[in-house]
N, C-alpha and C positions, 0 to 999 in steps of 0.2 A: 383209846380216846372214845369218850360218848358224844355226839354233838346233839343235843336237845334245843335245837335250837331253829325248827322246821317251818315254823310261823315267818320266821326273818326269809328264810330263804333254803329250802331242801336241796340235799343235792343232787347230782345227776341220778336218778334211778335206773339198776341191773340193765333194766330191758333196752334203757335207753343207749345207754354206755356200749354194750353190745349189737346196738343196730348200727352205730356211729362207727364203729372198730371196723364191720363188714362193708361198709361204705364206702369208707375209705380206703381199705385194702382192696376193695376190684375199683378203685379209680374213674369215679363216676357214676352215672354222667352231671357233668358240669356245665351248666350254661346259664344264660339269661332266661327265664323261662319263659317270657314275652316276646321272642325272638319268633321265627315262623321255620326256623332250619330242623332236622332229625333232632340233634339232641337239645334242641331248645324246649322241644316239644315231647318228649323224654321227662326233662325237668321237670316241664307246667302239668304234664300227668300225672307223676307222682305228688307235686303239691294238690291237684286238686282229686286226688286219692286221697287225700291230707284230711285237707276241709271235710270229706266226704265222710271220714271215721270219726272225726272230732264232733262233726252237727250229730252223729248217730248217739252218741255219747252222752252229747251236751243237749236232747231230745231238741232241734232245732231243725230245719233243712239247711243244706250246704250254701243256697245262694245268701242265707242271712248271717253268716258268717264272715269277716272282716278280720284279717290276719294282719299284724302288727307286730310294735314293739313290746307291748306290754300292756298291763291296766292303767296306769298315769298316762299315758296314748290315747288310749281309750276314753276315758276319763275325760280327758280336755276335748276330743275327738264333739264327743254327748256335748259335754256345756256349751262347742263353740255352735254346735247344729242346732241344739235348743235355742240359745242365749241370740246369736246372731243379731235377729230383730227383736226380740223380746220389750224393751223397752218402748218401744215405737207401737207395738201393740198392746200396750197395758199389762203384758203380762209381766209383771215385774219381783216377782216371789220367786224367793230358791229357800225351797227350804228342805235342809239335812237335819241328821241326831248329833247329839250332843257326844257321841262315841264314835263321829267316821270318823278313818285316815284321814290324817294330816295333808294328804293328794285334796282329797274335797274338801277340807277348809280351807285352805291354800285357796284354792279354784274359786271360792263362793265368795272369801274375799274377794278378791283378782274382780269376781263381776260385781261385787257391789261397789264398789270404788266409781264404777261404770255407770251407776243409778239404779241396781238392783237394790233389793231388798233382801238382806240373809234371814232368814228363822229357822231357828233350833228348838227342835222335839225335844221333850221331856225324856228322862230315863231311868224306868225303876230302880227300887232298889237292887233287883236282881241282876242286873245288867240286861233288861230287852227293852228297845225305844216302845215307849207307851203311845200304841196304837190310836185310842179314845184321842190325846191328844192333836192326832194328824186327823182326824173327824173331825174335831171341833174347827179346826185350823179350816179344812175343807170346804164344812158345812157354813162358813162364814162368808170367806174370801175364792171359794174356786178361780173363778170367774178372774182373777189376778195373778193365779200361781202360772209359771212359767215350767216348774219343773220341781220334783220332790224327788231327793237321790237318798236311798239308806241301803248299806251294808246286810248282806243275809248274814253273816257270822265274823265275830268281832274277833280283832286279828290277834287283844292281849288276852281276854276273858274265855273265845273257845264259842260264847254263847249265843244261839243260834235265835235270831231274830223273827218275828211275823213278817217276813217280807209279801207271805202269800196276800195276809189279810189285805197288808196296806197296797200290795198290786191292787187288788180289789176295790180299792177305797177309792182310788183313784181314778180307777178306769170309768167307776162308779158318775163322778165329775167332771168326765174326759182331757184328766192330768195325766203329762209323760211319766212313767215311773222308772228312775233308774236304780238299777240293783248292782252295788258292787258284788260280785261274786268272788273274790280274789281270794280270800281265804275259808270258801266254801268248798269250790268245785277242785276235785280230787282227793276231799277228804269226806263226804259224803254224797248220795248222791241227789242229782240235779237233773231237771227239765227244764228246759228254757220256757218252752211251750204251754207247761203248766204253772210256768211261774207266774204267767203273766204280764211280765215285766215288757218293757218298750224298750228296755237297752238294757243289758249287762256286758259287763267286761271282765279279763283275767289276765294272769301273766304265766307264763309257761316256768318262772324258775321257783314257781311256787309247787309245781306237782311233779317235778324232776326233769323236767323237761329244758332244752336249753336255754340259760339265761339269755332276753333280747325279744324274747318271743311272746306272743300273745295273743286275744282272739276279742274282738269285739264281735255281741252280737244283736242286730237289729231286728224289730220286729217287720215292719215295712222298711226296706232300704232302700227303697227306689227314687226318695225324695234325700237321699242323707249328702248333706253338703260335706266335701271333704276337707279335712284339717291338713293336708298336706296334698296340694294340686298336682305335683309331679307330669310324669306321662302318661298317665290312665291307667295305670295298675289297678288291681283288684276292681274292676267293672270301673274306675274311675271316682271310687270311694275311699281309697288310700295310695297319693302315688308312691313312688320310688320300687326300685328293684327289689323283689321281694327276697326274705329271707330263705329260702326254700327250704335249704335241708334243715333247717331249724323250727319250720311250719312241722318238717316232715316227722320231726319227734315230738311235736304238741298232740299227733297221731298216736304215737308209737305209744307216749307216757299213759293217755288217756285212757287207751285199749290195755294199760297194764291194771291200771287203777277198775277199771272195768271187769276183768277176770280174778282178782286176787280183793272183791270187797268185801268177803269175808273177813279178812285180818284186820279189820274195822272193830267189830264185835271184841275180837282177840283182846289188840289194842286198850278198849275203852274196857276188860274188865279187868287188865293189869293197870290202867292206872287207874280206876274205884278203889282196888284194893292196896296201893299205891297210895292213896291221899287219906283211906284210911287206918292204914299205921302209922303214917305222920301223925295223925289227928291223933290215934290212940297214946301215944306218944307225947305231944305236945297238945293238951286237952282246946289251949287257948289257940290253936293254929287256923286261921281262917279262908276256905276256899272261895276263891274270885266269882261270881259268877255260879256256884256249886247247888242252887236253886233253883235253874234256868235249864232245858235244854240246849246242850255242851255239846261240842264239836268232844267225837271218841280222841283225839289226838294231843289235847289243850289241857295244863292242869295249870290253872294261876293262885297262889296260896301264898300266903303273908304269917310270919309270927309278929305279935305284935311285939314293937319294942328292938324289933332285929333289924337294920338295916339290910335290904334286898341286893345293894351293889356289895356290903361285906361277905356276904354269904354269893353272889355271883366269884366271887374272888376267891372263897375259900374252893368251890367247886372246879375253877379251874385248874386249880394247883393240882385237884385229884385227875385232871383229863377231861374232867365234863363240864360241857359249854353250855351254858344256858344265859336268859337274857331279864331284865328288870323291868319295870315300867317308869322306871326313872331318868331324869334327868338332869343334868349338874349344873348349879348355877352356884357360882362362888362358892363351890362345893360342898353345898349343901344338897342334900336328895327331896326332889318333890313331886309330890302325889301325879301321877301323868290327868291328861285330861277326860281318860274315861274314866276311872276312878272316882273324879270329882262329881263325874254328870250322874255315878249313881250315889254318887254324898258317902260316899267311905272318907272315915278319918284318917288324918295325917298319920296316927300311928299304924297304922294298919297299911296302907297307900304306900309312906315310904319302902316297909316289907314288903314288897310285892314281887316274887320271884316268876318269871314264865318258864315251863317244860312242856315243848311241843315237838313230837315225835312223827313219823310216817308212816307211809306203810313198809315202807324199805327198812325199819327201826325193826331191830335184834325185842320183841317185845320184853324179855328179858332186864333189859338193861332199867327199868324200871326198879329192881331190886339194887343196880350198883347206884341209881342217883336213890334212893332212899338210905342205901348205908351213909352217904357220903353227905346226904342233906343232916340226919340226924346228929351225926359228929359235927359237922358245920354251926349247928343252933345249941347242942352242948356246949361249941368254945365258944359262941359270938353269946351267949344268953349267960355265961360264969363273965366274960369280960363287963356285958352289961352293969352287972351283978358290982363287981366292983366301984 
């Protein structure tokens, strides 16, 4: 079995799987870690040995770290801290790109229903939100925006966004900036610090770490209103019992991603040479995004004319999982909505196949989904044909 499929969700990585095994085998310790007894206090060290290696990683300090469920936590966490008053004080603008997660349109709806205002960034052709766009937007209206949230790297395309610039834009007009980092951080690398950003967020079962887990992180957190009140957990900025040992391998994953980022390099030049033998191969074969500064881990490519979910199906049959940008309406396939925002045609769109690998990924297996893609678009391109 290949699972290509790392963007949806990686699985546990080595390092992780192995700290977890030893953990468990010496039996502890177990406790609430907010408790004040030995091994409560046991727990709450090793978690905030947690924090301690993740802010190191994630170039942050450990108090602006906010341990959670995940990035949709986080996410809502930001909008309800931003949004709260926001309309009461004229700030009434949210404006994202035309390619976040379906989490932040979701969300931006959710506020405008509320009496917010949504606007949506422009998006090259290449797949990167058009910066100029968020200036002009800026240079008009600052003075109204509540909040501007965009994506450092798009989760079907790979393609790696100006998130630096438009931090800067922003700070520039003294707007909050938030950066989804979800399918950035542990596939290259990151500073919080130099991002500039006012909020980013992640999920742990993106970088092998255990599913449930996640990290928000604040620039100033000393004002951050909580989304779940609880008992005061985390400084009183997220309650409820924390997850500990689960905190305790958003450590472990990060420190592995940190020692082994070399295999990045590896990675991104077996799948260049990867997309081009496909290409050499199918001359019409079009990569996603393939103009853009690309996540090493992401190849998204379309044949035109080939449906993406027949050729997801032809590939599983061989063992290997990969995933579409489509989705089924009276079973038809349509072009997803980042696709759309940088104006790719429907023939092209509905092909849209994703191969997203790790670092934990055999680099290798790049050569068994190219045997298995080309046989796949031989039969799906002779059936066309007919």
């Amino acid at each position: 079995m290949i699972y290509a499929d790392y963007n949806g969700s990686a699985p546990v990585c080595e390092e992780v799987r192995q700290y977890l095994m030893a953990r468990l085998e010496n039996q502890g310790p177990y406790s609430n870690p907010n408790a004040i007894h030995a091994l409560a206090q046991k727990c709450n060290g090793a978690m905030e040995k947690a924090r301690r290696e993740c802010a190191k990683v994630l170039g942050a300090k450990p108090g602006q770290l906010v341990f959670n469920s995940g990035a949709t936590e986080g996410l809502s966490h930001v909008f309800y801290h931003l949004l709260t008053d926001g309309v009461k004080d004229q700030k009434k603008l949210i404006i994202i790109s035309g390619i976040e997660h379906s989490a932040v349109v979701n969300l931006a709806c959710h506020y405008a229903e509320k009496g917010f205002e949504k606007v949506i960034l422009q998006t090259l052709p290449n797949g990167q939100v058009d910066h100029k766009h968020l200036d002009t937007i800026l240079g008009e209206r600052a003075n109204q925006v509540a909040m501007v949230c965009v994506m450092a790297a798009n989760n079907e395309t790979g393609v790696i966004q100006p998130y630096k610039e438009m931090s800067a834009s922003c700070q520039k007009h003294n707007v909050p900036f938030v950066c989804d980092t979800t399918q950035y951080i542990g596939k290259t690398a990151f500073s919080f610090a130099e991002s500039g950003a006012d909020f980013a967020f992640m999920s742990g079962h993106k970088i092998g770490a255990m599913p449930g887990t996640g990290i928000l992180l604040v620039k100033d957190p000393t004002d951050l209103k909580p989304l779940v009140i609880g008992g005061g957990q985390e400084r009183g900025r997220r309650g409820g019992t924390q997850n500990y040992i689960g905190n305790e391998t958003l450590a472990v994953a990060l420190d592995a991603f940190a020692k082994n980022y070399e295999k990045l390099e590896q990675l991104r030049a077996r799948r260049d040479a990867f997309e081009a033998r496909i290409k050499e191969k199918f001359p019409k074969l079009v990569v996603l995004g393939g103009d853009a500064p690309r996540l090493a881990s992401t190849s998204f490519i379309s044949l035109p004319g080939v449906h993406g979910q027949a050729v997801q199906i032809e590939l599983e049959s061989q063992g290997i999982y990969v995933t579409t940008s489509s989705a089924c309406s009276d079973n038809e396939p349509v072009t997803s909505k980042v696709l759309r925002a940088m104006a790719v045609s429907d023939d092209v769109g509905r092909g849209a196949v994703r191969i997203s690998l790790g670092m934990c990924s055999d680099a290798q297996w790049y050569d068994q989904v190219g045997d298995a893609l080309i046989k796949a678009y031989e039969k799906l391109s002779k059936i066309r044909a007919y």
